[in-house]
N, C-alpha and C positions, 0 to 999 in steps of 0.2 A: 476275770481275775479280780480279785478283793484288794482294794490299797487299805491301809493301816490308819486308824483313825487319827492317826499322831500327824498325818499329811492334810490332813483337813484342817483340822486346829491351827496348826500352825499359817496354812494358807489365810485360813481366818483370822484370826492374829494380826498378820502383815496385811489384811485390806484392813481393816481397824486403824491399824498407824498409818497407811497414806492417806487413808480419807481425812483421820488426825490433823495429819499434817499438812494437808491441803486447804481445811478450813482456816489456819492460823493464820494471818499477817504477818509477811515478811517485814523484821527488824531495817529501821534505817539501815544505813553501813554509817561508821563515825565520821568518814571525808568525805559522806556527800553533802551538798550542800542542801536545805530542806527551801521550801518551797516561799516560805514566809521571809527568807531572808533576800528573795529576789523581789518583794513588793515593795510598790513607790508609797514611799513617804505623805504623798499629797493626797490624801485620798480625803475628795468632799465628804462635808457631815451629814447624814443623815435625815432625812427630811421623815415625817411619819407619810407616809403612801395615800394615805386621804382623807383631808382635814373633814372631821364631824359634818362639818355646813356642804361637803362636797363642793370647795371654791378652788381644789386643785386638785392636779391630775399626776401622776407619775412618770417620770421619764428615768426607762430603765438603761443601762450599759448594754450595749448592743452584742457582748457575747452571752447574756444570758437566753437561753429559748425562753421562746410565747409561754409554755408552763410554766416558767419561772413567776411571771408575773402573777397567774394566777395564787400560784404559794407564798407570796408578795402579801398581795392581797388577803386571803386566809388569817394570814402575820398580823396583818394590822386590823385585820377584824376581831382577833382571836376566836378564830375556829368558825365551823364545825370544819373539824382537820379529816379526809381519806383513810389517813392510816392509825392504827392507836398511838404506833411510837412519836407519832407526828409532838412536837411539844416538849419529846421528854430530854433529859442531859445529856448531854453530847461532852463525853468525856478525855476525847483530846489526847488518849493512847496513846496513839502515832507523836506525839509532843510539834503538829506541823504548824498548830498555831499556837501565840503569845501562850505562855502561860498565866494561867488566871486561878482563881480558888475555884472548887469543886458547888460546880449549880449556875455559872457564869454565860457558859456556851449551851444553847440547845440546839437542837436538829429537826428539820422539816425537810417532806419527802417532794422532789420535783419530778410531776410524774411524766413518765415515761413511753410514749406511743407506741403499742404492740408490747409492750414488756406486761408479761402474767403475774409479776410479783413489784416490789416497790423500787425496780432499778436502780443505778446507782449514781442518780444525782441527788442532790444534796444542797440544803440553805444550812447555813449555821449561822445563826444569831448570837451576838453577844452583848449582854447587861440586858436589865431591867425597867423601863421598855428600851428595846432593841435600841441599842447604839451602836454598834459594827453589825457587818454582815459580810457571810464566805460564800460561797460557792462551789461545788466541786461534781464535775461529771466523771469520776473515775473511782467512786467509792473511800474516797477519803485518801489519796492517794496523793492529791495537792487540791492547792485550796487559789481561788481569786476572791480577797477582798475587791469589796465595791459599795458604793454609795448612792443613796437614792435622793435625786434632786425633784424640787416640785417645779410645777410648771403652769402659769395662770389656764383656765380654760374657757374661752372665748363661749358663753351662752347663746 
């Protein structure tokens, strides 16, 4: 039996809008509270990750993963970055962190063990050289500032 092409279309149609609208990021809700406003005030300043002369070593926060360090690293080498997007503005959509002028935050990829594509962790740098730094293993979803302290290294 022959169905009516008008049944096709239309089923095509509506896989168009869920795929749509499966790619989109769900909107905050207005009373939730976002992720930035539960971060502690105290957060050390930033050390650069390794002085020219190599006379110190990094000691990172203990919930970042071993990848992280290496995209840490990368950071303060500038480049060569894994990914192309690696470097570029990190636009802050979601509104989860401070708001800053447009070119403030970028984005580096922490890569991901067994993932095929550039998973969903994430460095977000902010200022020019990096003065804050995020974190987030949920694709921008919340964010952990953090600070990198130096630490002498015993030769």
């Amino acid at each position: 039996m022959r169905r009516p092409a008008w049944i096709f279309l239309a089923l095509f149609v509506l896989l168009g809008l869920w795929l749509w609208s499966q790619q989109r990021a769900p909107a905050p809700a207005a009373s939730a509270p976002t992720a930035v406003a539960a971060l502690p005030q105290a957060v050390p300043a930033p050390v650069h990750p390794r002085a020219p002369d190599g006379a110190t070593a990094s000691r990172y926060p203990a919930f970042l993963p071993v990848e992280a360090h290496a995209a840490l690293q990368r950071i303060a080498d500038g480049g060569p970055y894994p990914f192309r997007q690696d470097g570029s503005v990190f636009q802050n959509r979601e509104h989860r962190l401070p708001a800053q002028p447009r070119g403030y935050y970028r984005e580096y990829t922490v890569a991901t063990p067994g993932a095929s594509d550039r998973g969903a962790r994430r460095i977000i740098t902010g200022g020019e050289p990096p003065r804050e730094y995020w974190y987030t293993d949920d694709h921008y979803r919340s964010f952990r500032r953090f600070g990198i302290e130096a630490a002498e290294v015993s030769r």
